[in-house]
N, C-alpha and C positions, 0 to 999 in steps of 0.2 A: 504494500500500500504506500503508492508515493507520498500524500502529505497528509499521514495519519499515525494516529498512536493509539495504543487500546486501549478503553477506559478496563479498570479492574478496582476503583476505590468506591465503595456501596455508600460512602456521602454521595459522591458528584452526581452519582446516579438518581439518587432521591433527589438532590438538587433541579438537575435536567428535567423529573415528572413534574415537581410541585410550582418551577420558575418559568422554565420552557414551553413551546409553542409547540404544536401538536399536527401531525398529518399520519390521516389511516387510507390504507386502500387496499383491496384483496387481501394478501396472505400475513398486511403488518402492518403494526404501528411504529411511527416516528417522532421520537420527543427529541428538539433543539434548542441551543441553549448559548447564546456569546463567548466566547470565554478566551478571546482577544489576545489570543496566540499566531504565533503566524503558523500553525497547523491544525488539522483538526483533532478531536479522537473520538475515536468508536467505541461502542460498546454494546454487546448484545444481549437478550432474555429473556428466556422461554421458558414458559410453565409450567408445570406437570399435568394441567390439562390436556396439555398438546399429544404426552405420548409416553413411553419409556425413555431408559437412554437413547436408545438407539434412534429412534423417534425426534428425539431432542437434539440431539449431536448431529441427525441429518438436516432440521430446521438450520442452526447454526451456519453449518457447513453453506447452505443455500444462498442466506445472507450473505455470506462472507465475500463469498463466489460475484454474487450480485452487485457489493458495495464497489469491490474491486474492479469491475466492470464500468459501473456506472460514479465513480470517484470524482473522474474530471466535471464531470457537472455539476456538484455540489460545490458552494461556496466554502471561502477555508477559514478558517476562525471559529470554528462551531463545535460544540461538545454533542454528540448525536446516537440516542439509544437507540434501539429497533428492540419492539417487540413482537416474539414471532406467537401467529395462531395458527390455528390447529391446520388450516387447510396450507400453512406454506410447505408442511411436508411431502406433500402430494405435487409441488411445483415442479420444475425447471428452473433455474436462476434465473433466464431473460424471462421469465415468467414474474420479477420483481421489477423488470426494467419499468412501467406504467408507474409502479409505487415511488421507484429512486426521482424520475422527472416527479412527479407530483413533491414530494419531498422540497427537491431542489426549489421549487413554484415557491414552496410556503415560509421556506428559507428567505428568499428573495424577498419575497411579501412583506413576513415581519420587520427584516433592513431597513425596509424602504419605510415601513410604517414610523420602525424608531426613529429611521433621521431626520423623520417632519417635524 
């Protein structure tokens, strides 16, 4: 992942749900969040609704495939979770690409909202 790092501290993460701006589509949800770095970082989380391990580790896997994919279009300064549901396991990764563009949209959105 060229300009990412992996979220793994379960503040920032609660920070991004209760602070950050929100975008769902198909197989996942995306919470964003400033964080005025010159990179962004990732982080992902899936419930045990979604499935067993194995279940769960292929959600991940989808995401991950997906972000990497779809990177350059998201803007870079941003703290950014995905939560995955139950039907991203049954996906394809480009199967996330409608979700990463909508994402990207709502990224944009909020920027332009805050620099009014």
């Amino acid at each position: 992942m060229l300009y990412t790092e992996i979220l793994k501290d379960s503040a920032v993460f609660t920070r991004v749900y209760k602070r950050g701006g929100r975008a769902s589509a198909g197989g996942a949800v995306g919470y964003f969040l400033k964080n005025n770095r010159p990179y962004n970082r990732f982080g992902i989380t899936v419930g045990k609704k979604v499935g067993g391990a194995v279940e769960r580790n292929r959600a991940k896997r989808i995401i991950r495939a997906a972000y990497r994919k779809n990177e350059l279009l998201l803007p870079i300064g941003y703290d950014i979770v995905i939560v995955a549901r139950g039907d991203t396991v049954g996906m394809k990764s480009f199967g996330l690409d409608p979700f990463f563009k909508k994402l990207a949209r709502e990224i944009e959105r909020s920027s332009e909202k805050n620099s009014h």
